[in-house]
C-alpha positions in Angstrom: -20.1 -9.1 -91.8 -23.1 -11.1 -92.7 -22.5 -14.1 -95.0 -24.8 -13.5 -98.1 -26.1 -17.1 -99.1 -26.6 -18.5 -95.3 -27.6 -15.2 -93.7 -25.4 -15.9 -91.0 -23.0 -13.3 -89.0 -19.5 -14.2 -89.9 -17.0 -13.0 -87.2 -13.2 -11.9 -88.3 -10.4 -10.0 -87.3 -8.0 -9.8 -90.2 -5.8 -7.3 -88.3 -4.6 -9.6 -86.0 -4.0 -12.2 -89.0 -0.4 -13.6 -89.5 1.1 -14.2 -92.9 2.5 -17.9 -93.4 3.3 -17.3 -97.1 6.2 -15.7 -96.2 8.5 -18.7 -96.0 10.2 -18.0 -93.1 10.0 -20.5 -90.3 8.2 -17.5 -88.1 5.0 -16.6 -88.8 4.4 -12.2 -89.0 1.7 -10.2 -88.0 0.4 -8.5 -90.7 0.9 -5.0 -90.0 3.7 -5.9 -87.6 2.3 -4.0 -84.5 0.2 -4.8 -81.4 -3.5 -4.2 -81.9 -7.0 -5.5 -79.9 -9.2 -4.5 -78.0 -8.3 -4.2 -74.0 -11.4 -6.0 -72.4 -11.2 -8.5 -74.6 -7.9 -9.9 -74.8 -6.8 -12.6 -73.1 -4.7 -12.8 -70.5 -1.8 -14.1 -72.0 -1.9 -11.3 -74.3 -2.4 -8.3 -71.4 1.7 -8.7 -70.1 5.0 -7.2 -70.6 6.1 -10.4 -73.0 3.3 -9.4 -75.2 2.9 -5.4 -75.4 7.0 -5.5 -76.4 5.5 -8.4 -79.3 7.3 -10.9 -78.5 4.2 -13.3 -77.7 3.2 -15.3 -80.9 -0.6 -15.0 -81.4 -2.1 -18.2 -81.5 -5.6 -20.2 -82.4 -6.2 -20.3 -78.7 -5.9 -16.8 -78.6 -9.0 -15.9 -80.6 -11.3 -18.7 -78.6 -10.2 -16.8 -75.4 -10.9 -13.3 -76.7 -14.7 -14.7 -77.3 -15.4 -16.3 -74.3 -14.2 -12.7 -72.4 -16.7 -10.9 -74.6 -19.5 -12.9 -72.6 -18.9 -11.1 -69.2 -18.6 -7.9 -70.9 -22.3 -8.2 -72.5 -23.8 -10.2 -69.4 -22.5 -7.8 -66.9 -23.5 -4.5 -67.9 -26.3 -4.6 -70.7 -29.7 -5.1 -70.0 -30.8 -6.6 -73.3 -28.8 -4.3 -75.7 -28.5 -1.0 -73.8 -25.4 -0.7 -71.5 -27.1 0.1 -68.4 -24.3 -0.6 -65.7 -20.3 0.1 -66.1 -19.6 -3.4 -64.0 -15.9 -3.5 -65.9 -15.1 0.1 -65.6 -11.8 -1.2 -64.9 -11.2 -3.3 -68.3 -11.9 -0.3 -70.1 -8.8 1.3 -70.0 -5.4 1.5 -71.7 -3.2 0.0 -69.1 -3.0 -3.9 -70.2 -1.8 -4.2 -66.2 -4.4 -3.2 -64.9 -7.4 -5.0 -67.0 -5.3 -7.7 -66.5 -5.7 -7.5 -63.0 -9.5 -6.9 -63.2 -10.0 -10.0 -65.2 -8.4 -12.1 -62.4 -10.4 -10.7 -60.0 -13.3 -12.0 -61.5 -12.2 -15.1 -62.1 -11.6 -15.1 -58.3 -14.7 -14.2 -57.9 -16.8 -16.6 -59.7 -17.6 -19.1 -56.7 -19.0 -15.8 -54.6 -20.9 -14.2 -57.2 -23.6 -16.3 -58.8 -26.3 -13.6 -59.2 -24.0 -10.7 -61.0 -25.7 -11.0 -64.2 -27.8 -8.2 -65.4 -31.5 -9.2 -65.5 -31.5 -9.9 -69.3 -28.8 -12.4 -68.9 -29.5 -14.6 -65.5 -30.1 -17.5 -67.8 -26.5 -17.4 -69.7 -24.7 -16.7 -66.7 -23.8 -19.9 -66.2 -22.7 -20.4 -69.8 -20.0 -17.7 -69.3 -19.3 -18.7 -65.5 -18.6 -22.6 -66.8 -16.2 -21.4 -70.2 -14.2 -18.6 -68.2 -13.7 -21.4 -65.7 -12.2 -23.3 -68.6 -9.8 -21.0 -69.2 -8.6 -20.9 -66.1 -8.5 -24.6 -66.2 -6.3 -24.3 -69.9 -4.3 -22.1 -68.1 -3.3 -23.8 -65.1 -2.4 -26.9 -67.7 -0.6 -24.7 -69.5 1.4 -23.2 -66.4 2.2 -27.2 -65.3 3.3 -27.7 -69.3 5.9 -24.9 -69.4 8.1 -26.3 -67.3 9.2 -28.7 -69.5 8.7 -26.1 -72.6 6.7 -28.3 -75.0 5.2 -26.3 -78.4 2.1 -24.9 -78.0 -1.3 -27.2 -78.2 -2.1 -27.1 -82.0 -5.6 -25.6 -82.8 -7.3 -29.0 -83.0 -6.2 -30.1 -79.3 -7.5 -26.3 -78.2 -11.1 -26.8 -80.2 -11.4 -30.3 -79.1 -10.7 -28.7 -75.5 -12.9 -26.2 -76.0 -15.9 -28.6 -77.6 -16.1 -30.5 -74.7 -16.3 -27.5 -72.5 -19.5 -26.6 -74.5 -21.0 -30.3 -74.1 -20.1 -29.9 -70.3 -21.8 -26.7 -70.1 -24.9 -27.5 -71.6 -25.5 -28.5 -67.6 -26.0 -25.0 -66.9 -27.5 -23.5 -70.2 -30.1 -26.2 -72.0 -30.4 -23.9 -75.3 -26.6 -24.3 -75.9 -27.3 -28.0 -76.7 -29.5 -27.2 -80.1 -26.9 -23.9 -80.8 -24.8 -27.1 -81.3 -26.4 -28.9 -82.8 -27.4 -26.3 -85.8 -24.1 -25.2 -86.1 -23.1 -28.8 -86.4 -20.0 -28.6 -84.0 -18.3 -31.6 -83.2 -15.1 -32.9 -82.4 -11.8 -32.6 -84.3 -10.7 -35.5 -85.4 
C-alpha cells in the first residue's frame, strides 16, 4: 500500500490484527484462526503453544517477523530475481521444521560472513547484527520467564529494538541517514 500524500510504502497486516474493543480482559484475533507466512514468523510463533493459538500475538511479534524477512531477500535474490533457494527449508508447511532451519542460521552466523548474495554483501551485516538481537531478546526473555513477569510492553521492545539500529549503524553507514529521514528515535 502506498501512502498517497507522502508517497511512501506503508506496511500492514490487518489479518493478524486483534480487537481490544471487545471489552473483555483478552484481546481476539480477528478472524480467530492462525495465519502468516512460514519463513517469516518468528520463532515464538513456529511451536506447538502457538499452532493450537494459545500464544497471544504481541508488538514484538511483528518487529521479529521483519527483521526475518532480511535473510530471506539477502540470501537468495540477486537484486530482485530469486536466483538461489538458500531457505528451501523455511518454505514449507511444517512450523517444526522452519523452526529448526531458522536456528540453524542463527547458529551459523559467526561461520558464515560471506553468505550474502552479491547484491546484498553490503546489508549483510545489517541483518547479521538485528537477527543477533533477537537472539539476544530472546535469551532475556528465557532468563525473565522464570519468574513469569507480563510481557515487555511495545515501548520497552521499540526502545530495544532502536538501539539495535543505532548499534548497527557499525556495520551498515546508510542505516544512519534511513534514521534519520524517518525520524526514529527513542520512546519516551
Amino acid at each position: 500500500m502506498i501512502n498517497p500524500t507522502t508517497k511512501r510504502g506503508v506496511l500492514n497486516d490487518w489479518d493478524l490484527s486483534y480487537d481490544r474493543s471487545s471489552g473483555s480482559d483478552k484481546e481476539r484475533a480477528v478472524e480467530g484462526e492462525r495465519t502468516g507466512t512460514l519463513p517469516f514468523m518468528v520463532l515464538d510463533l513456529l511451536t506447538d503453544e502457538a499452532w493450537k493459538g494459545i500464544m497471544q500475538r504481541l508488538y514484538r511479534h511483528d518487529l521479529e517477523g521483519f527483521i526475518w524477512i532480511l535473510p530471506w531477500v539477502f540470501l537468495q535474490f540477486q537484486g530482485s530475481v530469486l536466483t538461489i533457494d538458500a531457505l528451501e527449508q523455511w518454505h514449507t508447511d511444517d512450523y517444526a521444521e522452519c523452526a529448526r532451519a531458522k536456528r540453524n542460521l542463527i547458529a551459523e552466523l559467526d561461520e558464515s560472513e560471506d553468505i550474502a548474495t552479491m547484491s546484498w554483501k553490503a546489508e549483510w551485516e545489517l541483518a547479521t547484527s538485528l537477527i543477533l538481537w533477537l537472539q539476544r531478546e530472546a535469551a532475556n526473555r528465557s532468563h525473565r520467564r522464570k519468574r513469569k513477569p507480563p510481557p515487555l510492553p511495545p515501548k520497552n521492545v521499540f526502545n530495544s529494538f532502536y538501539d539495535a539500529l543505532c548499534d548497527a549503524q557499525e556495520y551498515y553507514e546508510p542505516l544512519k541517514n534511513v534514521m534519520q529521514e524517518l525520524k526514529l528515535a527513542r520512546v519516551e
